[in-house]
C-alpha positions in Angstrom: 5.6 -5.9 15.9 5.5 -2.3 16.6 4.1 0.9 16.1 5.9 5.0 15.8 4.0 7.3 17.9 1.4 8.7 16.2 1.1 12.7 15.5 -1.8 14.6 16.0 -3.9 14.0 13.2 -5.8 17.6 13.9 -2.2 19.5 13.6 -0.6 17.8 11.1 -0.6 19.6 8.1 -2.2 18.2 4.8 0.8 17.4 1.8 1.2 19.4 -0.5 0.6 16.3 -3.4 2.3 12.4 -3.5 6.0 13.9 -3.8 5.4 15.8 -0.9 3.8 12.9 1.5 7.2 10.9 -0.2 9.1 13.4 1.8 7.5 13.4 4.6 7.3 9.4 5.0 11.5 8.8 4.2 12.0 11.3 6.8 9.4 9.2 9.2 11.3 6.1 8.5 14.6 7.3 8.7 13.8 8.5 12.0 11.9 5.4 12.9 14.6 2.7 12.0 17.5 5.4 13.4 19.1 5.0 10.2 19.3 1.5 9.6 17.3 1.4 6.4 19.2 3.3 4.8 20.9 2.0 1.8 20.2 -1.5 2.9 20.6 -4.2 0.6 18.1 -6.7 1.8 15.3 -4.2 1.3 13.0 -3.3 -1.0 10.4 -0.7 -0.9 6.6 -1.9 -2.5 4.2 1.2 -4.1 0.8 -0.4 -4.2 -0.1 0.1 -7.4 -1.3 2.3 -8.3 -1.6 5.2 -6.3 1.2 4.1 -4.3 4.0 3.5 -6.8 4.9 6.9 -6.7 5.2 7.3 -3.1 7.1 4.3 -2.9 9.5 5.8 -5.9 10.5 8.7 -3.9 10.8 7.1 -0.6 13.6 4.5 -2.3 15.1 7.4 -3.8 15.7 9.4 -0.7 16.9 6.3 1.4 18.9 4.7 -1.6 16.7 1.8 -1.4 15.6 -1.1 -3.8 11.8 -0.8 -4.8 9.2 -1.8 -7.0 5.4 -2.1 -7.5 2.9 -4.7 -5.7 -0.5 -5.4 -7.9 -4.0 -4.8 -5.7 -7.2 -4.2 -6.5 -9.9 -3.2 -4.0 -13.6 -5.0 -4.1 -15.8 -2.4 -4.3 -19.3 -2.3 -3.2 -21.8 -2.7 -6.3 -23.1 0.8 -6.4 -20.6 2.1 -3.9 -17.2 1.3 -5.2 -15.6 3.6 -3.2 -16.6 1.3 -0.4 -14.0 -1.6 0.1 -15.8 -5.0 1.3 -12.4 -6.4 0.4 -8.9 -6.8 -1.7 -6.7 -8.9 -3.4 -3.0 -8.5 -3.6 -0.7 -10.8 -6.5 3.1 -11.5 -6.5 3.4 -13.5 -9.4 1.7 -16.7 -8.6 0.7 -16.1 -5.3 -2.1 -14.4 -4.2 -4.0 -13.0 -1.2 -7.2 -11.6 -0.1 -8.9 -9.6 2.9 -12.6 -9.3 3.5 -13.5 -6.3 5.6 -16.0 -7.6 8.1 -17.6 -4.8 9.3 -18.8 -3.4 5.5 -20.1 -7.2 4.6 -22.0 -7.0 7.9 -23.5 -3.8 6.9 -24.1 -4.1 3.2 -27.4 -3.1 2.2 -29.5 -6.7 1.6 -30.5 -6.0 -1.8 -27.1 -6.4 -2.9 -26.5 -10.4 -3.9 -23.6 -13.0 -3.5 -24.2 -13.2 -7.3 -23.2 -9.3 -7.4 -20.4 -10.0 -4.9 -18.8 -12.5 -7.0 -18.9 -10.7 -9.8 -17.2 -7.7 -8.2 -14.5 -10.5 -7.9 -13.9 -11.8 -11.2 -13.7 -8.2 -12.4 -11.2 -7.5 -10.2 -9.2 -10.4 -10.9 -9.1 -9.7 -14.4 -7.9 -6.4 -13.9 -5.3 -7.9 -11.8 -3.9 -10.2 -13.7 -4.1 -7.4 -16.5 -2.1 -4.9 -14.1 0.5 -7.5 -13.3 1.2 -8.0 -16.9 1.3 -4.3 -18.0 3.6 -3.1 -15.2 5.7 -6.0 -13.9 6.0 -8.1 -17.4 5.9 -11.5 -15.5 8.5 -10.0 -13.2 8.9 -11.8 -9.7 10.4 -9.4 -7.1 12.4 -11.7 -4.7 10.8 -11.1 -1.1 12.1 -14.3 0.7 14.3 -12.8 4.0 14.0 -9.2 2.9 12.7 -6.8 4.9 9.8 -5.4 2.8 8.8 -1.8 3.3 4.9 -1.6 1.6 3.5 1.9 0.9 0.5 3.3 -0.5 -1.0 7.1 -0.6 -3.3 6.1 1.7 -5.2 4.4 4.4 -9.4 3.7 4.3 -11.0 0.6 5.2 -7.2 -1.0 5.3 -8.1 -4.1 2.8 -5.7 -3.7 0.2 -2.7 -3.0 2.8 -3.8 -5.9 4.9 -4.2 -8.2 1.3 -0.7 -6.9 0.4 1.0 -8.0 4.2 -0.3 -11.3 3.6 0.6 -11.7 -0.1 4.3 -10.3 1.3 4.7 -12.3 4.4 3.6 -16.0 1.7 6.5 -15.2 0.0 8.8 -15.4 3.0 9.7 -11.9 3.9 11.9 -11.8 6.6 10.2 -8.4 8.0 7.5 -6.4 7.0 7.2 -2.3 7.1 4.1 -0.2 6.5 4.9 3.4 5.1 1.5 5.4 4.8 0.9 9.1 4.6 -2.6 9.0 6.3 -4.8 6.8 7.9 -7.4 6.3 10.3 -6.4 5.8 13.9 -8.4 2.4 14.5 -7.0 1.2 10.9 -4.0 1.6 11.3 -3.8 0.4 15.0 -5.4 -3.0 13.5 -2.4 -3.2 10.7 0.6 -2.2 13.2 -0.7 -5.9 15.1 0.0 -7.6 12.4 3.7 -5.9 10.8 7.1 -5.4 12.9 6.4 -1.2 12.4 3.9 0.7 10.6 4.1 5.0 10.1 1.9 6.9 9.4 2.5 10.5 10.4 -1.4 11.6 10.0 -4.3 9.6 11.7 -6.9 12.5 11.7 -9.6 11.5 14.4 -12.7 13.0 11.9 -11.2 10.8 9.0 -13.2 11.2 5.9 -11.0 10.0 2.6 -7.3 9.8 1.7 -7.6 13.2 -0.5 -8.7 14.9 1.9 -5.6 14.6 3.4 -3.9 16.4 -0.1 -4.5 19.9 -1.6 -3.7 17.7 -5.2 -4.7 14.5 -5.7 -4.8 13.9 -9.4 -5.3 10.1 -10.3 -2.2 7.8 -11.1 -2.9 6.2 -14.3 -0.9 3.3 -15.9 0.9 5.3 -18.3 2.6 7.3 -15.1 3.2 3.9 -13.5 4.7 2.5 -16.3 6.9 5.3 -16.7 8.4 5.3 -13.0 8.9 1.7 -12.9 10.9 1.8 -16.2 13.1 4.7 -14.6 13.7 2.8 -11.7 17.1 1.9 -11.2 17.7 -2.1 -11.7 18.8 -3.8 -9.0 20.1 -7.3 -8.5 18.6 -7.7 -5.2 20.1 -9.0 -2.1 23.9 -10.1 -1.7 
């Protein structure tokens, strides 16, 4: 499990939009893995759908890499949905969920189990909807790949962490976090748990993922669909 040295999160400059933090992350991991990624047929690159399909679609294309999308849906807080008390991550049957300890701890009381639970039938429907409308009961082999998972973005760190575990169930040999920003103590929790997380930004003052991007328009399914179905096909491993 390991770790690229951070940059200084004060410095770095913000990207320019998702193509740009694309850049910026192949160029991370090239540098990161010395080159071994590269073109390798035993990996495959994950965009968290949905906002980080297409940063996971132009770091695949720049290192020649396999890739597809992983579903996740974040558990917002009722009335704060912004707020993450959790996740859930699905490949194919399997699933996975994180609860973020810290926001349950300091949920405001009025807010019930009952509203909680809610919150997660919700979000199951909608993920079992997602995994429908993108991957069409597709079932991406992980088992002894190395699996690089990328989003646009780093907050509370539940739907990365739900999307490890999900990964690792399904027997991936080795697991990769590519992330554009992120806070320092997050991702210092998710490098523990993966063989090498980068994330070139880890401002100090963090406030939101798009702050982080001078455009940060909102990936909707139809631009999702479109880049999967663009995607080159590949057979997977040898």
């Amino acid at each position: 499990m390991g770790e690229d040295q951070p940059h200084d999160g004060a410095a770095a400059a913000p990207y320019a939009d998702r193509e740009e933090a694309a850049r910026a992350l192949a160029a991370e991991l090239d540098r990161a893995t010395t080159g071994t990624l590269r073109g390798r047929r035993d990996a495959v690159v994950l965009g968290l759908a949905r906002g980080g399909v297409p940063v996971a679609a132009g770091i695949a294309e720049t290192l020649a890499l396999d890739w597809d999308a992983l579903i996740v849906r974040k558990l917002g807080i009722p009335g704060h949905s912004e707020v993450a008390f959790g996740a859930v991550a699905a490949h194919g049957p399997r699933t996975a969920e994180h609860r973020v300890g810290s926001v349950l701890r300091s949920m405001p009381r009025h807010i019930s189990r009952g509203q909680l639970h809610r919150v997660e039938r919700e979000e199951a429907a909608e993920l079992r909807r997602r995994q429908q409308e993108y991957l069409h009961g597709r079932i991406v082999p992980f088992a002894d790949r190395t699996v690089v998972l990328v989003d646009d973005g780093l907050a509370t760190g539940a739907t990365m962490h739900a999307a490890v575990d999900v990964v690792r169930s399904a027997g991936a040999a080795r697991i990769v976090i590519a992330v554009p920003v992120g806070p320092p103590e997050v991702c210092a929790q998710l490098a523990a748990s993966v063989d090498l997380l980068v994330c070139p930004c880890r401002p100090v003052d963090f406030r939101a993922v798009g702050a982080s991007y001078r455009r940060f328009d909102q990936v909707d399914d139809a631009e999702v669909r479109d880049l999967l179905d663009r995607r080159p096909r590949d057979p997977g491993p040898d």
